[in-house]
Structures are given as structure tokens and as C-alpha cells.
C-alpha positions in Angstrom: 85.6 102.0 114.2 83.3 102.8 110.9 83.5 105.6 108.9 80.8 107.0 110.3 82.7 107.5 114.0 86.0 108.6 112.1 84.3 112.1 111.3 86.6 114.7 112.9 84.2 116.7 115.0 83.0 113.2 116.6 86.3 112.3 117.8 87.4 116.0 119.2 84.2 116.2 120.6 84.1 112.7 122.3 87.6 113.4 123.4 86.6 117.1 125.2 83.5 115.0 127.0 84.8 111.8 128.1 87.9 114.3 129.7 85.3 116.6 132.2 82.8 113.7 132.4 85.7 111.6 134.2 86.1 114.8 136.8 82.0 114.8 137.0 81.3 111.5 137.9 83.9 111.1 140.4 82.5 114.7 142.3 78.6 114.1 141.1 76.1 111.1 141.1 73.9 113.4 138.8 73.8 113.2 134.9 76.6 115.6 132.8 74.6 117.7 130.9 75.9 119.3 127.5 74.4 122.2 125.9 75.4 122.3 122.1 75.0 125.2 119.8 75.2 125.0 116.0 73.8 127.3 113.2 70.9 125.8 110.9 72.7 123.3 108.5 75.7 122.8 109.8 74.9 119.5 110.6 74.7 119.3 114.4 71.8 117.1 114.3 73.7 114.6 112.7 76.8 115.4 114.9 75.0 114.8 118.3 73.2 111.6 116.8 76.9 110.0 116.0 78.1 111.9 119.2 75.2 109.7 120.8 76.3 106.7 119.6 80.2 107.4 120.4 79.8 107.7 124.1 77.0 104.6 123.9 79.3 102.4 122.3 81.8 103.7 124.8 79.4 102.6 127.9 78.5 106.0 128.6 74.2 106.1 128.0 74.0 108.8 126.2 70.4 111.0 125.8 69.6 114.0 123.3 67.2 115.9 122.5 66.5 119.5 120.9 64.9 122.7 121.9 62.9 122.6 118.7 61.2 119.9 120.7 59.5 122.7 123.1 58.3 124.7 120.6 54.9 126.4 121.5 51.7 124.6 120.3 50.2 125.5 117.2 47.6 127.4 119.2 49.7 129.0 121.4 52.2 130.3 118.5 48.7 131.6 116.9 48.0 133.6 120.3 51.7 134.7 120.4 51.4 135.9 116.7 48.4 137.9 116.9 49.8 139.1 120.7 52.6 140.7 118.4 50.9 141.3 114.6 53.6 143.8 113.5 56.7 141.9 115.1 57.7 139.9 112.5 60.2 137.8 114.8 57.0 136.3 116.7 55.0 135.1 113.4 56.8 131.7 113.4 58.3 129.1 115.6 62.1 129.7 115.9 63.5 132.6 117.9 63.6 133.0 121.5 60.0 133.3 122.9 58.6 130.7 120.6 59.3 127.4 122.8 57.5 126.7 126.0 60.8 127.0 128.4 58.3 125.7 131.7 58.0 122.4 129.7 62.1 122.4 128.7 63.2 123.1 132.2 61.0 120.4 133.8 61.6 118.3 131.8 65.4 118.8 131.9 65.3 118.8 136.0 63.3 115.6 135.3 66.9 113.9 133.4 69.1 115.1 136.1 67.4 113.9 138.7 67.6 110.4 136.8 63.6 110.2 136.9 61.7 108.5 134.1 60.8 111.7 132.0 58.3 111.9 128.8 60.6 114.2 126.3 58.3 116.2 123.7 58.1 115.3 120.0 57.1 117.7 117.6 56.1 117.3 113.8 57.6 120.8 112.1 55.7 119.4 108.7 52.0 120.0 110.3 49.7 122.6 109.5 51.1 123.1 106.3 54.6 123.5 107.9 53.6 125.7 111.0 54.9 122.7 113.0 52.6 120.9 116.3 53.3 119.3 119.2 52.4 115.8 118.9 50.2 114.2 121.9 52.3 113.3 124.9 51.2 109.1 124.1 53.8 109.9 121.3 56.3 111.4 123.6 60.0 109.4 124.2 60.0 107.9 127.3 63.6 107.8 128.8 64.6 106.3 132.1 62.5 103.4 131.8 62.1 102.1 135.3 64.3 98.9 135.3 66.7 100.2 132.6 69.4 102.5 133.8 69.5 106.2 133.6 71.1 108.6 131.4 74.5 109.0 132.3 75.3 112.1 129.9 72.2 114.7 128.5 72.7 116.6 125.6 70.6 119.5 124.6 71.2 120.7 120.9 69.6 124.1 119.1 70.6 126.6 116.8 69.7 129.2 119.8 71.0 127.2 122.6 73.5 129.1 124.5 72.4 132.7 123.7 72.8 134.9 127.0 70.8 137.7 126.8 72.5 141.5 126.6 72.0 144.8 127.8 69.3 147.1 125.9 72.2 149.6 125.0 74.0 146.6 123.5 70.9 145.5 121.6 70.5 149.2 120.5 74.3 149.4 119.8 73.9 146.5 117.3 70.6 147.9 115.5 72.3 151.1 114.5 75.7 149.0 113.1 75.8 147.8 110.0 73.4 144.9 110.2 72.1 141.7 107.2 68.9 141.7 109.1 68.3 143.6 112.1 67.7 146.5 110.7 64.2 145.0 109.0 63.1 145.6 112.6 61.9 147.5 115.6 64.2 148.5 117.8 61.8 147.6 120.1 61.0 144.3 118.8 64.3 143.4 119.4 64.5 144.4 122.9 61.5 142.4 123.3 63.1 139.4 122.1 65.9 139.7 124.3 64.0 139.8 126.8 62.4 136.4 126.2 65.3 135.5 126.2 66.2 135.9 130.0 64.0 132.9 130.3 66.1 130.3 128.7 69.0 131.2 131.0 67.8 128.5 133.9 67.9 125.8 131.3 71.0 127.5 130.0 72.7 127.0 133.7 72.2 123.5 134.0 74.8 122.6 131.4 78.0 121.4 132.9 80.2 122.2 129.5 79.3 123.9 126.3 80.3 123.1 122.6 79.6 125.8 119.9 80.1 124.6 116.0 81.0 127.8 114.9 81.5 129.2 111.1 83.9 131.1 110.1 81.5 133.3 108.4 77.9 133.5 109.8 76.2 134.1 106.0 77.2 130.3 105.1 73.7 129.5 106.8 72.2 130.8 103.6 74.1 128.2 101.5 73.4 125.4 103.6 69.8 125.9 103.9 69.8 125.8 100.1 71.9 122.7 100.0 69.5 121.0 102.0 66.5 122.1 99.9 68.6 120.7 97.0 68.9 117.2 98.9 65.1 117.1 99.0 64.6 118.0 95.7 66.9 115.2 94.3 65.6 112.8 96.9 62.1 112.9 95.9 62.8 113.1 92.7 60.8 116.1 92.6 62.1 119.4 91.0 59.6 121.2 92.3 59.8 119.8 95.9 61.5 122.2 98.6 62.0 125.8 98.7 62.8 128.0 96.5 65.9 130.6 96.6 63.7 133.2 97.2 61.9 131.3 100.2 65.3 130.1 101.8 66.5 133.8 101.4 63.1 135.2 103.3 63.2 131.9 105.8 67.0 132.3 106.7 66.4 135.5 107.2 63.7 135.1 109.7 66.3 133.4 112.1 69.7 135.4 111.0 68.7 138.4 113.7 69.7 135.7 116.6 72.6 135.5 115.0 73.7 138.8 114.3 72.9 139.5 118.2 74.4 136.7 120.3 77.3 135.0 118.2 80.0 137.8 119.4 79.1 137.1 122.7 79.1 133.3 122.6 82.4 133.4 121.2 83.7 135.3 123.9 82.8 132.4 126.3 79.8 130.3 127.2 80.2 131.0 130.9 83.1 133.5 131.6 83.1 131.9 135.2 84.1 128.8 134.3 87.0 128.7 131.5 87.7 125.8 130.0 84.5 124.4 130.1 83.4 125.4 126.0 84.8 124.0 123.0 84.5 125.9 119.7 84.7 124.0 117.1 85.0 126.6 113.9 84.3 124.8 110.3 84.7 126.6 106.8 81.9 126.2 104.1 82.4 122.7 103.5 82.1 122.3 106.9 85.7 120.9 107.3 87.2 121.7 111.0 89.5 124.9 110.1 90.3 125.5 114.3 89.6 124.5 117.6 89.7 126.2 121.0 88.8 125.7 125.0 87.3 129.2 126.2 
């Protein structure tokens, strides 16, 4: 096994899937489908790709994909914008609301079903960085007929996961102590948890849950910068990236999903069915510091 497979969080998570996938496929002829949640740079998209290509080398075929590939069209997140011009949550792709969930959840009922399924691909560096849905002749095709199907579907996103709360919890958190939430509306935020109560279809598909938690939420603000860093020294461009300033104000566009739904994730993915979410919990250097089934 390379290097590459040896990475801790591979191996415990391979170890926690290939456990309730044995129990699935001898009860279900359907795919297992994984929701995985992960704050922005702490390097779940490279975790599920080597995750991927774990469970594939192991026989298991293995699809993923990421709610960032539903986002809303540029024309549609225009419309949603100037719908809301003084909710600043709305004025980019990235929180709840900002993804076409019709599109997610067909297209996820499409992969359990072991259909041959068009998955979305979206370019975040069009229209100047607004981000557009490429045409669907440039969509992934999985299931090819003749090939077979997806035996394990995993759905990654910084926001997968979030259940939605009551509007005295919301308002409860707005009047705490608060990085970000307090920049708002109290009623800006109710209306994004209510967009929220969309995604929980999608969110009950999922068979077990993994959460790559921090053990401090503001670490997101250093990663971002690392990876603006990488691109700087990677183009060889000093200039190229964002600036601290810009991470700062970008981070902090996102950071309100955060400071609303973590607690609760951590308390349990599904409280109905314990034992079905691993929480992985990794310091700043993103080193596994604990590990726990809730």
C-alpha cells in the first residue's frame, strides 16, 4: 500500500465503511450511501478522492461527488441575489439556499436506484469567480450501461449534514456571543434555516455519516490562507490568490453555517440511529487528535 493510502483518516475511515457496508449489502441490493461533512480546507476533497480509490482498489466501486456540484446557475444566483439585496448570505454561492436541491435529489435517487445518471459539473472560476454550471454534454456520466453500478455513493460538502433548528434556537445563537452572526439579520438567518429544511431529503438518504471535525472551528481561516499561499507559490505568482483581507471577508461569508449547525452535528447525525456517524476531530495540522461512533 503507497503512501498515499497509509494517511490515517483513509484507513479509519475505510475501516468504519467496509464494517456497515458488509451489514448493507447482505440486507439491501441498493447502493450505501455516505454523506461526509468537512469544514473548507480541511482537506475532505482530497480525503474522499483517496477514500475513492481505497474501497476501488478493495473491489468496492466507489462514486463521489459534491454538493458544490448543484450550485444554482449563474442566472439563478443573480435572481436569488437581487430576490434578497440586503441579505448578505444570498449574494454568493455557498450557504444553504444557493444549490438547486430538485437537481441533487434526483440525481442522487437516480445512483440508488443503480440507473445510469448525468452528475453536474460546475466551473467555480467563471464569471470572474461567481462560478456556472457547465452544459449537461460536460456532465459525468456514471452507470454506464454495460459497466457495473456504483456499489458505495459518497456525497461530500462543507454544509452537508446541517439539520435545520428551531427559530428560538437560531434566535438563541444570534444574541450569544457570536464571530459572525451577529453581522446579520435576525431574520436573514431564520430565512436561511429555512432553506435549509430542503436539503434534509437528500440528507435522509445517507446510510452512515462521517464529520471531519476541528477542534477549534476558527482554524478555517488559516487554512483558507494556506491554500491561497499554495496558489501563490504554484504559479509563481505573488500576486496570484487572495489576499488576507479577502480570505478574512470570504471565510466569513460561510463561518455563520458554522457557528449554527456544528453543536448540533456533533451531538449526532441522526440521533435515531447511533452508531452510524464517525467524527473524526483533527488539530491545526490537521493530524487525527480523536475519534468517536455517535
Amino acid at each position: 500500500m503507497s503512501s498515499k493510502f497509509a494517511d490515517e483518516k483513509v484507513q479509519i475511515c475505510t475501516s468504519f465503511l467496509q464494517e456497515h457496508l458488509s451489514n448493507h449489502q447482505y440486507h439491501k441490493q441498493c447502493p450505501f450511501v455516505v454523506g461526509l461533512n468537512g469544514m473548507q480546507g480541511v482537506g475532505k476533497t482530497t480525503l474522499v478522492a483517496s477514500l475513492a480509490e481505497s474501497l476501488n482498489r478493495n473491489g468496492i466501486i466507489t462514486v463521489v461527488f459534491s454538493i458544490d456540484d448543484f450550485y444554482l446557475t449563474h442566472e439563478e444566483q443573480i435572481k436569488l441575489a437581487k430576490k434578497n439585496p440586503d441579505n448578505a448570505l444570498f449574494q454568493h454561492r455557498g450557504q444553504p439556499g444557493t444549490h438547486d436541491v430538485k437537481l441533487a435529489k434526483s440525481v442522487l435517487v437516480s445512483l440508488i436506484n443503480s440507473q445510469q445518471t448525468k452528475v453536474p459539473v460546475y466551473d467555480k472560476a467563471l464569471f470572474s469567480g461567481q462560478g456556472e454550471r457547465l452544459p449537461e454534454q460536460y456532465w459525468t456520466v456514471v452507470n454506464n450501461q454495460g459497466s457495473k453500478p456504483a456499489q458505495v455513493v459518497i456525497l461530500e460538502g462543507w454544509s452537508v449534514g446541517f439539520r435545520p433548528l428551531s427559530p428560538k434556537q437560531v434566535e438563541a445563537k444570534w444574541n450569544a456571543p457570536s464571530r459572525t452572526l451577529y453581522k446579520h439579520k435576525l431574520e436573514h438567518l431564520l430565512l436561511l434555516n429555512e432553506k435549509l429544511r430542503l436539503y434534509e431529503d437528500i440528507w435522509n438518504c445517507f446510510d452512515v455519516f462521517i464529520q471531519i471535525d476541528s477542534t477549534q472551528a476558527e482554524f478555517v481561516y488559516t487554512w483558507r490562507q494556506e491554500q491561497e499561499d499554495c496558489l501563490r507559490i504554484s504559479k509563481g505568482d505573488p500576486q496570484a490568490g487572495m489576499t488576507a483581507e479577502q480570505v478574512q471577508k470570504f471565510v466569513d461569508g460561510f463561518y455563520p453555517g458554522y457557528e449554527l449547525y456544528t453543536e448540533s452535528l456533533r451531538q449526532g447525525w441522526n440521533l435515531h440511529r447511533p452508531g452510524t456517524q464517525l467524527q473524526i476531530i483533527v488539530g491545526l495540522d490537521r493530524t487525527v487528535k480523536q475519534v468517536n461512533r455517535l
